[in-house]
C-alpha positions as CSV (number, residue, x, y, z in Angstrom):
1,X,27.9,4.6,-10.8
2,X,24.5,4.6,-9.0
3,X,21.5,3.7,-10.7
4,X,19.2,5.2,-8.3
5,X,19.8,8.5,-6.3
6,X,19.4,8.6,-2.3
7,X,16.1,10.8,-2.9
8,X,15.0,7.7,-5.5
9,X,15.8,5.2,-2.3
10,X,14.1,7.6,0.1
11,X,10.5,7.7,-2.2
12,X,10.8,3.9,-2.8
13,X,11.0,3.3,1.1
14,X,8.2,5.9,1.7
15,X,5.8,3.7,-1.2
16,X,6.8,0.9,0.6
17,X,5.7,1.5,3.6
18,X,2.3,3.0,2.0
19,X,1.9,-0.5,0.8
20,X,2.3,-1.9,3.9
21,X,0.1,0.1,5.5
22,X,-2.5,-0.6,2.4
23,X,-2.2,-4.2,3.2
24,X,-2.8,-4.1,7.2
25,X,-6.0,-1.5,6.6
26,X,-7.4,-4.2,4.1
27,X,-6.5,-6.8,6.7
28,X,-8.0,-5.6,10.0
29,X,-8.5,-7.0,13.5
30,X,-8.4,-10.8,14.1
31,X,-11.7,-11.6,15.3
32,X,-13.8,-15.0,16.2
33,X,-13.4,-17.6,12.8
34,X,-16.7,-19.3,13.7
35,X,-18.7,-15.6,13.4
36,X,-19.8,-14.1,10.2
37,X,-19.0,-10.2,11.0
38,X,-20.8,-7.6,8.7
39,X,-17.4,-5.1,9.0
40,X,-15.7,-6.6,6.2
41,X,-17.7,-4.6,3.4
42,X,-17.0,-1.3,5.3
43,X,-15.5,1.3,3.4
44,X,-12.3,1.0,4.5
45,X,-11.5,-2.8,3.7
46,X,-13.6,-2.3,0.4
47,X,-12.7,1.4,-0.8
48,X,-9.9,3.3,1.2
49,X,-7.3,0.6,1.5
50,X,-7.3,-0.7,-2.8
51,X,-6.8,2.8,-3.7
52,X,-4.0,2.8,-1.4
53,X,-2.3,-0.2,-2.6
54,X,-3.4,0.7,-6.6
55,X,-1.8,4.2,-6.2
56,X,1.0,3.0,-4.2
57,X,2.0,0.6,-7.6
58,X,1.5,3.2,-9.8
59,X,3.9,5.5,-7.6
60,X,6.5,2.6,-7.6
61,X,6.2,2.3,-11.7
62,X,6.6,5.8,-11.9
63,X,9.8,6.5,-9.6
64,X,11.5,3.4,-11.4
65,X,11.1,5.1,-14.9
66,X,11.5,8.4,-14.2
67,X,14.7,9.6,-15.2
68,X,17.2,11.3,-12.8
């Protein structure tokens, strides 16, 4: 007895790998550690890549609980 289907599997590898990619868009480029660089308040680091991550959970919660 399975307690996840192969299409269950398939959406929680998909999420994971939206995480991932959350993660590496809040992250950016390495750059110099001794300069101060303004391009960590863009809207990418501060906006697009949280909503990524927060709605990537919320997907996770909500393929574990749904029923099959």
């Amino acid at each position: 007895m399975e307690i996840f289907s192969r299409k269950k599997y398939f959406l929680f590898t998909l999420v994971v790998v939206v995480l991932i990619a959350g993660f590496a868009l809040m992250a950016g480029p390495k750059e110099n550690a001794g300069e101060f660089n303004t391009a960590i308040f863009n809207v990418r680091r501060l906006t697009l890549a949280p909503l990524l991550i927060l709605s990537a959970f919320a997907s996770l919660v909500f393929i574990i609980f749904k029923k099959s």
